[in-house]
N, C-alpha and C positions, 0 to 999 in steps of 0.2 A: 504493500500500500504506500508506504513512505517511498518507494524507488518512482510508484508511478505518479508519485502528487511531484517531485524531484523532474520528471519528465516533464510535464505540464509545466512547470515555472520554467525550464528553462526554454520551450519554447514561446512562452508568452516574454522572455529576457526584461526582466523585472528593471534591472539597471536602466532600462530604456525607456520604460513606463514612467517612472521618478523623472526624468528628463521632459513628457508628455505633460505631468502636474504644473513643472513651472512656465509650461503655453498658456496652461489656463489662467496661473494667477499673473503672468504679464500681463494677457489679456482685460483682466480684471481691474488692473491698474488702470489700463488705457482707457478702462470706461471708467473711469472713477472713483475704484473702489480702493476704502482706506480701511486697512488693520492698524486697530490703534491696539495697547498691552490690556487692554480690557479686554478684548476680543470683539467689541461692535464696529459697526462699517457705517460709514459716514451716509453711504445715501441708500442701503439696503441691508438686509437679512443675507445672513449667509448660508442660507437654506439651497439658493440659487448656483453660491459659489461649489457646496458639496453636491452637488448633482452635477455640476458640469467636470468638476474632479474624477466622479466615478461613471461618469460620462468617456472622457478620454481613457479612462483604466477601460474600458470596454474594445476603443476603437480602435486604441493603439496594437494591446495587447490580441486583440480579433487580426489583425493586420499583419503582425509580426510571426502571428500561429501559420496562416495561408500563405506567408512568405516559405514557410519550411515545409508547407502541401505541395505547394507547385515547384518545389525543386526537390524533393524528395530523391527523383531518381539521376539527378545530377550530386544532391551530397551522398549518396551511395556511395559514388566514385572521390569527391573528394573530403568531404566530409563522416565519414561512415559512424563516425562516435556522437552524432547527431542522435536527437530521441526517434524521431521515425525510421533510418536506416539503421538504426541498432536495436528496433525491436521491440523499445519499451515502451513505444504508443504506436496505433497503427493508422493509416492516414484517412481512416473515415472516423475514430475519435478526435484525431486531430481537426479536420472538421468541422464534426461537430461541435469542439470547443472552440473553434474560431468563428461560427456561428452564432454560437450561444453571447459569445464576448460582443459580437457586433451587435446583436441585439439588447443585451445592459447598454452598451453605447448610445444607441437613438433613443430606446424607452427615458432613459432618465432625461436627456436633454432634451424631450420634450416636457418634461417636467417642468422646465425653468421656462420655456415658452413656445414658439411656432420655429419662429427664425433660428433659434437654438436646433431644433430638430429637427430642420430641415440641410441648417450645417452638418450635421452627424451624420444623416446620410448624405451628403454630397461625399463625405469624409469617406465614410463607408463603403462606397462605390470606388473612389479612388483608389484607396488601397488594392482592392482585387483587382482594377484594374493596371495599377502598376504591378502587384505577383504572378498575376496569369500572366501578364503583356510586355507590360512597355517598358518594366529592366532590362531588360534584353537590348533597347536600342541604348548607344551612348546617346539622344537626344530626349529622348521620351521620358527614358529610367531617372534622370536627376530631376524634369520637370516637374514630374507626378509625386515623385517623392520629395520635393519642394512644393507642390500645391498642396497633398497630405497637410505638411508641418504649417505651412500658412495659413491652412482653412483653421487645424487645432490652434493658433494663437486667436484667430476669427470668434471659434468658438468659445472663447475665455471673454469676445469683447462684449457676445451676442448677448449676454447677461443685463444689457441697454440696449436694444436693439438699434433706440433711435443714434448710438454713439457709434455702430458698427459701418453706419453710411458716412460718418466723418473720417473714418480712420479704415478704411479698408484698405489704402495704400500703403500702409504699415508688412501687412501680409508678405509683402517681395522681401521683408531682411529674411525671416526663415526659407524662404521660399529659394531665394538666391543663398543661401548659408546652406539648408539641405541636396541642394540642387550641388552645390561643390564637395561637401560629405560624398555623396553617391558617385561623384566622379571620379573623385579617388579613389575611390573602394574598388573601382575593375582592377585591381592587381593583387588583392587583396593576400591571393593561395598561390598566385604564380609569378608578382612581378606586373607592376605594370610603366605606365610610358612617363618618360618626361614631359612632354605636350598637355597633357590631362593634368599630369601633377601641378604646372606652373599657372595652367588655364582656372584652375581652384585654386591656387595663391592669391590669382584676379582676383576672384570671386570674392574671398575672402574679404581681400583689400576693399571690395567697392563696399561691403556692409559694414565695413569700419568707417570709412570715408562714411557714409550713409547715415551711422549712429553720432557722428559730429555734427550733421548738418540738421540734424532735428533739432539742433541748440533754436534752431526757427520758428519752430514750434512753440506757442504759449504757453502751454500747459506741458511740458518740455523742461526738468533743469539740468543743463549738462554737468552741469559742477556739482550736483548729487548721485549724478551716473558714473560722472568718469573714474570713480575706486573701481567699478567694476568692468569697465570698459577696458582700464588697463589691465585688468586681472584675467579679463577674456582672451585679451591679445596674447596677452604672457603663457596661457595655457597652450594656444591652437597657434598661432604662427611657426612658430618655430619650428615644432611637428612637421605641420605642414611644406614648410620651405624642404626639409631635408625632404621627407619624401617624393618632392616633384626632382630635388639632386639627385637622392640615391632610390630612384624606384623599386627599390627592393617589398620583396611581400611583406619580411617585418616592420620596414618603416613604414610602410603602409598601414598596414594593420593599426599602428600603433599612433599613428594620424586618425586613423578615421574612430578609434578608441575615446582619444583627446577631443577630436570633434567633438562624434556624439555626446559625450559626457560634458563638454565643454555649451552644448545648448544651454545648459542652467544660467551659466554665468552670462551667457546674451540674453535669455529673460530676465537675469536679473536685471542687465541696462535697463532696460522699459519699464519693469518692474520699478526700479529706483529712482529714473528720470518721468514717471506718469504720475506716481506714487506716494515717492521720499523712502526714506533711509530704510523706514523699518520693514516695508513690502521689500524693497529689494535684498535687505540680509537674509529674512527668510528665506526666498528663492533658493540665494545665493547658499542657505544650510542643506538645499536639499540634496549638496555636492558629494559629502561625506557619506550618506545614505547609497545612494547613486553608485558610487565606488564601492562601497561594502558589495553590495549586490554586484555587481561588474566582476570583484573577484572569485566568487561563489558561482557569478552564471556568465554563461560570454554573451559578448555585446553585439556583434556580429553575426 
């Protein structure tokens, strides 16, 4: 019993889930919303923030299950210590528990309202269709897997709808930040190119550039973001550079590791630049958690 709940988490890769949490409370930020040490929110109940929390626990973790369905018979070959090519789940429980997950995902975010739930399943939809489909192209696989992360920071703003039409241009930092994750990641088990590595340095660079130019923004303060802006940089750059130099699978790996784990600290920017201090330290705690689980389960 305990081997096959062990299976289960690690294809739902919990580390990555904890990463999905702080879309929502960026999100949350951007529409308004204040944790203060009491625990009440300036303009709402946080009824709405825990359902879109256990909202994304649905989509993400639904998303990530069907990522490991539809390549089952490719980690055979490279993966084979994977739960479905070793056996200890079999790919129509898998499945079914990536069904089950997407489903807790839309039910609850229609909880908080329409536009919430109609995010979920756009969400929903996208993910199968970037694990059936569109990783496969290097064009399609970073786009879809940047519209995913984009829609989830959406659905963290959707908690005001009317605040979601103000800020829907927000969307492209993950959307462009996942979209270079995924690009890197083709070398991940064998190596991959320099071209792709440096093209995601880009990428990288313009959501940095990006997070400075929102100093434009009103409701915007860069000078309570930039501790975490720099802490961002400090985590994922440098990862990154070496691997577009030495395209090897480990540095690889171990960029797109920093990535992924590295998205908390860029919700934290919005988090703490929509926000103030205390929204984005939280985030920013949810690193150490994040990592716990990273070493227990793989991220990739």
């Amino acid at each position: 019993m305990l081997q096959k709940m062990r299976a289960y988490l690690e294809l739902m890769r919990p580390a990555n889930i904890v990463t999905a949490f702080a879309d929502i409370l960026a999100g949350f930020a951007v529409a308004g919303g204040v944790i203060s040490f009491t625990g009440e929110s300036a303009l709402f109940s946080h009824e709405g923030l825990w359902w879109l929390l256990l909202s994304t626990f649905g989509l993400y973790g639904g998303g990530v299950v069907f990522n490991d369905v539809f390549d089952a018979e490719l980690d055979a070959e490279e993966r084979p210590e994977r739960a479905i090519p070793s056996g200890r789940v079999s790919k129509l429980q898998a499945s079914l528990l990536g069904t089950l997950l997407h489903l807790i995902g839309v039910i609850t975010a229609f909880q908080v309202n329409q536009t919430a739930g109609f995010i979920a399943i756009t969400i929903a939809l996208l993910t199968i269709i970037y694990d059936s489909k569109a990783k496969h192209s290097v064009v399609s696989g970073p786009l879809f897997m940047g519209l995913c992360r984009g829609g989830n920071l959406l659905l963290g703003v959707s908690i005001v709808p009317g605040i979601l039409f103000q800020s829907w241009f927000l969307a492209f930092i993950p959307i462009v930040y996942i979209a270079s994750i995924t690009l890197i990641s083709r070398g991940e088990v064998s190596g991959g190119s320099r071209m792709h590595g440096f093209i995601a340095v880009g990428m990288l660079t313009a959501v940095m550039i990006a997070l400075l130019i929102f100093a434009f923004i009103p409701e915007y303060s860069l000078l309570t973001a930039l501790p975490f802006l720099l802490l961002f940089a400090w985590m994922v750059f440098p990862a990154y550079l070496n691997a577009a130099i030495n395209p090897e699978a480990l540095t690889i790996k171990n960029a797109v590791k920093r990535g992924v784990l590295s998205l908390i600290f860029l919700n934290s920017v919005l988090a703490a630049g929509f926000s103030g201090l205390i929204l984005g330290l939280i985030v920013a705690l949810l690193f150490p958690i994040s990592l716990l689980f990273s070493k227990l389960f793989a991220v990739t």
